[in-house]
C-alpha positions as CSV (number, residue, x, y, z in Angstrom):
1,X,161.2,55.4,66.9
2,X,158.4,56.2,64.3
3,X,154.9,56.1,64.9
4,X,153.1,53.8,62.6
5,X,149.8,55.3,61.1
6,X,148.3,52.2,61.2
7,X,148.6,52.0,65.0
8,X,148.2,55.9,64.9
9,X,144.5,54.9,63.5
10,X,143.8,52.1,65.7
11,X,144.3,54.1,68.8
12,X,141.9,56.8,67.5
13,X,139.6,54.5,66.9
14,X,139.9,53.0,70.3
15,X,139.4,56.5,71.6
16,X,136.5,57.4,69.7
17,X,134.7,53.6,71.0
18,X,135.5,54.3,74.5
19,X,134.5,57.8,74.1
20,X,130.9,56.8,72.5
21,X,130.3,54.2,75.0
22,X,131.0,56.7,77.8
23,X,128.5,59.3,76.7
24,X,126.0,56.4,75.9
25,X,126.2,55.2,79.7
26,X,126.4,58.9,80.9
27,X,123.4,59.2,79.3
28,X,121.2,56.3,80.2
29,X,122.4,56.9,84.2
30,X,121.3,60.1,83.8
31,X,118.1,59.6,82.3
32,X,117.7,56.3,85.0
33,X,117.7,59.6,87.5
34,X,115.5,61.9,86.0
35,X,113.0,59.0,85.4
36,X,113.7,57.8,89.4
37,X,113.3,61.6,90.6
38,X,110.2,62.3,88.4
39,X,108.4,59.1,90.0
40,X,109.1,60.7,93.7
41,X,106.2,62.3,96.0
42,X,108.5,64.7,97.1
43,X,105.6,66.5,99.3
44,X,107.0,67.3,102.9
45,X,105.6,65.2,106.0
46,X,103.7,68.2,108.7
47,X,102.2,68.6,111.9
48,X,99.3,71.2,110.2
49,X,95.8,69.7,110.4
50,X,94.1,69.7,106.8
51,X,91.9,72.2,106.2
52,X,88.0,71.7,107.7
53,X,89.7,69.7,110.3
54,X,90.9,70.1,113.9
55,X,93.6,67.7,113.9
56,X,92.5,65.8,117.1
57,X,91.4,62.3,117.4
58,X,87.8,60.9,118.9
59,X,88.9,59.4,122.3
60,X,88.4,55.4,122.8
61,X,87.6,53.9,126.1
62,X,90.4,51.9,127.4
63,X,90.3,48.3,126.9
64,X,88.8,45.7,129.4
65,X,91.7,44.2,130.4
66,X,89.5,41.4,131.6
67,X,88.3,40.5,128.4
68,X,92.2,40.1,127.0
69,X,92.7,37.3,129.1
70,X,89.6,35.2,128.2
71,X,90.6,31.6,129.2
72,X,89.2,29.0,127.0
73,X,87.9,25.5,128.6
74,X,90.1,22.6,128.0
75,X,89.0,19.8,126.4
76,X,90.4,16.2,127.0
77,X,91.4,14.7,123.5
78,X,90.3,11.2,123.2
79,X,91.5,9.0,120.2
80,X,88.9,6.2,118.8
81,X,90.3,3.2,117.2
């Protein structure tokens, strides 16, 4: 069985669409990434204090439980007609 050259031509082309669509979308996933990545604080999270400081907070009082629990006076609702 012969090959037909018209076929032969067809397939080429086929080949050479597929292969320019795949380097397009190689492309533009790979630029999507570079342009994600660039965007990223990638600075590290540390227990060092900044410098000037001594990495200890001001102690607070503790909270008067007392005043969490402030009860409000109920009021009877009375409806006017």
């Amino acid at each position: 069985m012969k090959s037909d050259p018209e076929q032969a031509a067809d397939r080429h082309a086929r080949a050479v669409i597929i292969a320019v669509i795949s380097f397009i979308l190689s492309a533009a996933i790979l630029l999507a990434l570079v342009t994600t990545i660039h965007g990223i604080d990638t600075r590290l999270a540390s227990n060092d204090a900044p410098p000037g400081t001594t990495g200890l907070a001001r102690p607070h009082p503790p909270i008067a439980v007392s005043l969490l629990r402030i009860s409000l006076p109920v009021l009877p609702v009375t409806i006017d007609r």
